[in-house]
C-alpha atoms as an extended CHARMM CRD file, in Angstrom:
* protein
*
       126  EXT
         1         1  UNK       CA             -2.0900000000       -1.2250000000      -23.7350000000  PROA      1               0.0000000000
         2         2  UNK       CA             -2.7890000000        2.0670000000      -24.1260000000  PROA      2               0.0000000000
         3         3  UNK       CA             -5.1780000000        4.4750000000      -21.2410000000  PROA      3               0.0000000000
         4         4  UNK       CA             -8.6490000000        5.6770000000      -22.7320000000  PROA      4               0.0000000000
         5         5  UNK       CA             -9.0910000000        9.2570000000      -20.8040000000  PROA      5               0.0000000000
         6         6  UNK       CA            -12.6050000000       10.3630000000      -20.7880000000  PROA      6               0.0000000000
         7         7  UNK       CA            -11.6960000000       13.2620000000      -18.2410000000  PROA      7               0.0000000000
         8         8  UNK       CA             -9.5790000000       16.0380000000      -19.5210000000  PROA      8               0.0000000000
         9         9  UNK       CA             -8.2520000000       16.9680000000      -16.0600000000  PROA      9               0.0000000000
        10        10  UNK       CA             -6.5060000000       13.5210000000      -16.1930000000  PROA      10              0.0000000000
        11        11  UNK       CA             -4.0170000000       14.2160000000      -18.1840000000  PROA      11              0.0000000000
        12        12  UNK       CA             -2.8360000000       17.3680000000      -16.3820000000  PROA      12              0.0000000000
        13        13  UNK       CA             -1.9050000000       14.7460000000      -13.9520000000  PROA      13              0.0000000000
        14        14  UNK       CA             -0.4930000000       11.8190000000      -16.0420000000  PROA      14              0.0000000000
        15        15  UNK       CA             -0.0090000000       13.1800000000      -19.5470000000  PROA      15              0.0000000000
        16        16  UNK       CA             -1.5520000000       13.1050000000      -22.8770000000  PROA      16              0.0000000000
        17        17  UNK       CA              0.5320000000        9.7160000000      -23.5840000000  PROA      17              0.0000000000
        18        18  UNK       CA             -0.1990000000        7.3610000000      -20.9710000000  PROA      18              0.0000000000
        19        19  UNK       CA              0.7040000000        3.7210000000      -21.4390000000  PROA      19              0.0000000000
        20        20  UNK       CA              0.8060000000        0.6720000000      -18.7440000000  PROA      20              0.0000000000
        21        21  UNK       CA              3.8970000000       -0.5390000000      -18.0980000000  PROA      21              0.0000000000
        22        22  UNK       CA              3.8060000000       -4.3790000000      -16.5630000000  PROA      22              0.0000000000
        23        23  UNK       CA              6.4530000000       -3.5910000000      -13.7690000000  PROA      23              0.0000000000
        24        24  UNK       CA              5.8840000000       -7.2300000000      -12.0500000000  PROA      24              0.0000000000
        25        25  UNK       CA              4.5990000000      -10.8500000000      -12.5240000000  PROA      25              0.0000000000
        26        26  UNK       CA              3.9090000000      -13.8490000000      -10.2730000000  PROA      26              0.0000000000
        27        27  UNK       CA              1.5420000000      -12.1040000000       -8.3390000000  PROA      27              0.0000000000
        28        28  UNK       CA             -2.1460000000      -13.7480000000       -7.5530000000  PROA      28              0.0000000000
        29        29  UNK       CA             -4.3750000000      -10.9160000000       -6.7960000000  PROA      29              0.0000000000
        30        30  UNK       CA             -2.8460000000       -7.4440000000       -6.1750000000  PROA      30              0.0000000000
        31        31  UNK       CA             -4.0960000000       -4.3910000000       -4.6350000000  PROA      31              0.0000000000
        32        32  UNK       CA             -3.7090000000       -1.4380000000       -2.4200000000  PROA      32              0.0000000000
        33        33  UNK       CA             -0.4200000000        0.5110000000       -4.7840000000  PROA      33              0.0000000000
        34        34  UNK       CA              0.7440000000        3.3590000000       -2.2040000000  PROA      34              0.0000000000
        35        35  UNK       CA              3.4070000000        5.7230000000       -3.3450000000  PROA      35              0.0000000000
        36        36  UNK       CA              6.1490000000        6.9340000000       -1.0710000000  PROA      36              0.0000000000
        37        37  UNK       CA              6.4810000000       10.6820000000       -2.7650000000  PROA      37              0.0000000000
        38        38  UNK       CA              9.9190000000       11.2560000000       -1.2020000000  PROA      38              0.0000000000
        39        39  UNK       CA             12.0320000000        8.3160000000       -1.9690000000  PROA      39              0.0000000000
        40        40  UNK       CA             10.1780000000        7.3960000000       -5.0040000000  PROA      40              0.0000000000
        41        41  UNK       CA              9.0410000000        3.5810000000       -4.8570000000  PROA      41              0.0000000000
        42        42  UNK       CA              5.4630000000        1.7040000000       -5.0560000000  PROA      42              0.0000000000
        43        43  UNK       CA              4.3910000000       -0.7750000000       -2.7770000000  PROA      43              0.0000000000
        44        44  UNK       CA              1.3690000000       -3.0230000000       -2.8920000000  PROA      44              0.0000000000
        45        45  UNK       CA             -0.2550000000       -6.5060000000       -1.5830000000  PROA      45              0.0000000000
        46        46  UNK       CA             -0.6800000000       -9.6730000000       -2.9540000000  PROA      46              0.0000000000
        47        47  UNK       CA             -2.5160000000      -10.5690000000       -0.7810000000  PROA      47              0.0000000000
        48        48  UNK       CA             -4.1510000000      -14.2590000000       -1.0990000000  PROA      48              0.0000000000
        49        49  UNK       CA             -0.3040000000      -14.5860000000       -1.5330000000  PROA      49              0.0000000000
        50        50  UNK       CA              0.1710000000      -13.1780000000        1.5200000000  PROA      50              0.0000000000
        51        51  UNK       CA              3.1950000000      -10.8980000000        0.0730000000  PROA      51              0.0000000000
        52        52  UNK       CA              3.6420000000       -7.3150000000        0.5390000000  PROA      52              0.0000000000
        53        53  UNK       CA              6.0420000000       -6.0700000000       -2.4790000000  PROA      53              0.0000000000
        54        54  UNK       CA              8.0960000000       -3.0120000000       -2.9420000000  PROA      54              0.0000000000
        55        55  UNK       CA              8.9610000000       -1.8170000000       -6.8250000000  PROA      55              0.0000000000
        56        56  UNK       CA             11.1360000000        0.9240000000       -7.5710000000  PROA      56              0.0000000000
        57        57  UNK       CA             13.1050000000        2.1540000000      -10.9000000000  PROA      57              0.0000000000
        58        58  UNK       CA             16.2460000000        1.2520000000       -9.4870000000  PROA      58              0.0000000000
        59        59  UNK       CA             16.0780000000       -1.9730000000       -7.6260000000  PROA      59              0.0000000000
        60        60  UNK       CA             13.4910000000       -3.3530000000       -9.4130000000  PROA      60              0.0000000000
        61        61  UNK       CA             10.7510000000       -5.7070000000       -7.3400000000  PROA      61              0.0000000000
        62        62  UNK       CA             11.5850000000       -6.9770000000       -4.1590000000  PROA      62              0.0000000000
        63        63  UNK       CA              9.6130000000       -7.8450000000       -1.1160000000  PROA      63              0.0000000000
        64        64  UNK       CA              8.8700000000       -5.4640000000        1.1220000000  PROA      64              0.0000000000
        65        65  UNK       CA              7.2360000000       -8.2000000000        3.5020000000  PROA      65              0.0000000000
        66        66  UNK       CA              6.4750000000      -11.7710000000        3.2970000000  PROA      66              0.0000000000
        67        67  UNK       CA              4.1260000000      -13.1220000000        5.0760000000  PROA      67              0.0000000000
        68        68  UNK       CA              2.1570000000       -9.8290000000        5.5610000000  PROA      68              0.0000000000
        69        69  UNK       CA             -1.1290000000      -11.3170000000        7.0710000000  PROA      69              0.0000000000
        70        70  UNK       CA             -3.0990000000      -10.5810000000        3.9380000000  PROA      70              0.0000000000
        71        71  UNK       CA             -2.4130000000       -6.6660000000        4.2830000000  PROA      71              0.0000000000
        72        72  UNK       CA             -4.1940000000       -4.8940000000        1.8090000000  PROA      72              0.0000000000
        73        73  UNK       CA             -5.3010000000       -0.9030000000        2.9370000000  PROA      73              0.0000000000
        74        74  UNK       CA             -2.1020000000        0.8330000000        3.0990000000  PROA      74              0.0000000000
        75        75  UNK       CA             -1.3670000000        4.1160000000        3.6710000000  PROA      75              0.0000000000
        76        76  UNK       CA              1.1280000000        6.5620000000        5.3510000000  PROA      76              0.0000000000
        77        77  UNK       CA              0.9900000000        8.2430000000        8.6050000000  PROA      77              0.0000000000
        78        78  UNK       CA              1.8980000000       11.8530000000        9.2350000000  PROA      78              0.0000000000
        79        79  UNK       CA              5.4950000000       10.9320000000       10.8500000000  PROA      79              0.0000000000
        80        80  UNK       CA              6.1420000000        8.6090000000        6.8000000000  PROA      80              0.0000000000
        81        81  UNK       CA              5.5570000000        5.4090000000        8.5220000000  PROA      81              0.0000000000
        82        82  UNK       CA              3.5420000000        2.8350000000        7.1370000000  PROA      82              0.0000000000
        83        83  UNK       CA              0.0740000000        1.6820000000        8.6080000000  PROA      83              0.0000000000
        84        84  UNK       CA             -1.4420000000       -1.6200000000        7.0560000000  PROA      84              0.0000000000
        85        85  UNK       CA             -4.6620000000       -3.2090000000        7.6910000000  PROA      85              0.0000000000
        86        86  UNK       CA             -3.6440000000       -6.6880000000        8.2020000000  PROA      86              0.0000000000
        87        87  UNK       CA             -6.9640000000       -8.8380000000        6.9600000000  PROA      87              0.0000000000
        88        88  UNK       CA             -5.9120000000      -12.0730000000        8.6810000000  PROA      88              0.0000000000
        89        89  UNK       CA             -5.0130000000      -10.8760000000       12.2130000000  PROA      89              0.0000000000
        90        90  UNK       CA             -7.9710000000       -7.8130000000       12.0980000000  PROA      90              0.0000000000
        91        91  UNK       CA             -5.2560000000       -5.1790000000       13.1840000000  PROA      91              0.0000000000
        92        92  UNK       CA             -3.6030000000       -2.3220000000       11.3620000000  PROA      92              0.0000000000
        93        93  UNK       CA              0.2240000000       -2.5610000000       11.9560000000  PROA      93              0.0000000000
        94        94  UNK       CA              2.6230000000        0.6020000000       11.9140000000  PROA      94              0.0000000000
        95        95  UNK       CA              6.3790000000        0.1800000000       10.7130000000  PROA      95              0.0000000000
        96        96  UNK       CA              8.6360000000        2.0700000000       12.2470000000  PROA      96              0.0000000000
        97        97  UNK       CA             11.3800000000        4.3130000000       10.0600000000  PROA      97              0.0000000000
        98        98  UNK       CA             14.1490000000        2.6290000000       11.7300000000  PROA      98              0.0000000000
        99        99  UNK       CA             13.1350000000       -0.9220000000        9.8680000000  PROA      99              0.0000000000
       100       100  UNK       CA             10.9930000000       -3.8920000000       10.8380000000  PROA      100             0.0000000000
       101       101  UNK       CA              9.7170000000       -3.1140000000       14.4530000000  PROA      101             0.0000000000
       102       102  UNK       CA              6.1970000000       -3.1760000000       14.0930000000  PROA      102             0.0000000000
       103       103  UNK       CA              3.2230000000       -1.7860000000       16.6010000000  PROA      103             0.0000000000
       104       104  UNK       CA              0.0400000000       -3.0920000000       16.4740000000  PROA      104             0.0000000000
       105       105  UNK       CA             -3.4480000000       -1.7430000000       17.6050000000  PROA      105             0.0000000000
       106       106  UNK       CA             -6.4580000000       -3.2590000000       17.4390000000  PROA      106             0.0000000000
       107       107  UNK       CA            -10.1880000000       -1.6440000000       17.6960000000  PROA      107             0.0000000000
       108       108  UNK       CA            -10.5060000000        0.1720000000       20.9810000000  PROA      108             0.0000000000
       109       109  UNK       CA            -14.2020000000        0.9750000000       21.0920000000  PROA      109             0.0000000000
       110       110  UNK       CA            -14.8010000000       -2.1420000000       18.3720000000  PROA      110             0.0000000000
       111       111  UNK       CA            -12.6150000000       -4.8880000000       16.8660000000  PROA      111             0.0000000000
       112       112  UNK       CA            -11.3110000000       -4.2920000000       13.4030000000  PROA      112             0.0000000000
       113       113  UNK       CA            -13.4620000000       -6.7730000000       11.0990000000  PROA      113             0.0000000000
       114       114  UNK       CA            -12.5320000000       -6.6600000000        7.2640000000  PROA      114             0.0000000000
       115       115  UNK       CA            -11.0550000000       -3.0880000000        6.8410000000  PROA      115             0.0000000000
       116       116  UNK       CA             -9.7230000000       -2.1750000000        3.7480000000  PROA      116             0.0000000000
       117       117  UNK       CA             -9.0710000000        1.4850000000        4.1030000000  PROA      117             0.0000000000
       118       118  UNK       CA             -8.7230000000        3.9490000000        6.8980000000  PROA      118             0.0000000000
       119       119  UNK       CA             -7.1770000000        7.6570000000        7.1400000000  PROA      119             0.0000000000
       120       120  UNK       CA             -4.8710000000        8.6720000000        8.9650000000  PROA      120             0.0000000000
       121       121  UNK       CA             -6.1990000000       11.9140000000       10.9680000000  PROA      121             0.0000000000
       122       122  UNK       CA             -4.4770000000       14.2320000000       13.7570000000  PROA      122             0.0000000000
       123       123  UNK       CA             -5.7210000000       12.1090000000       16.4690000000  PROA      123             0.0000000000
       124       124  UNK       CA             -4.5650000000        9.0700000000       14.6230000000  PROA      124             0.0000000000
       125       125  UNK       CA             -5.7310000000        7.1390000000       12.2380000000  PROA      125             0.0000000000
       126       126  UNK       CA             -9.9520000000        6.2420000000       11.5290000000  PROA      126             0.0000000000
């Protein structure tokens, strides 16, 4: 399947030859791809199958996470870490570099409802 680019500026990003690669199967509903720029592997949620997944040229796909409660915004923080909204608990959760100790914060001045997205700011994350 090939990429129609209506935007010129696209392909000073991508390429004049972009084509979709399938890199994974088995997956019910995915979302929320995130990048990690410095060791080069893509993660993203599927999340009614409540599996956070981790793909990357050498290893393949693996699971990053499983069960994830339904996370589905992810992003990075300033420190690499990842912060995930987790639908089913209403919390974003933060993994540590060190491997699978995880912090969790929920709304201070209002409870995190059905967040999707957030950045991640000096003060922390909004």
């Amino acid at each position: 399947m090939s990429v129609s680019i209506r935007d010129p500026r696209f392909t000073g990003v991508v390429g004049a030859g972009v084509e979709f690669e399938r890199i994974a199967t088995g997956c019910l509903f995915t979302e929320g791809p995130l990048w990690h720029p410095r060791e080069h592997f893509l993660l993203w949620s599927d999340m009614p199958g409540d599996h956070l997944r981790r793909w990357s040229e050498r290893e393949g796909v693996t699971t990053f996470r499983m069960p994830c409660n339904k996370s589905n915004g992810l992003t990075w923080d300033r420190q690499g870490r990842l912060l995930a909204c987790e639908h089913a608990s209403s919390r974003v959760t933060r993994t540590e570099l060190d491997g699978p100790e995880r912090a969790d914060r929920r709304g201070h001045d209002h409870p995190f409802g059905d967040e999707q997205a957030f950045t991640v700011i000096e003060q922390g994350f909004h």
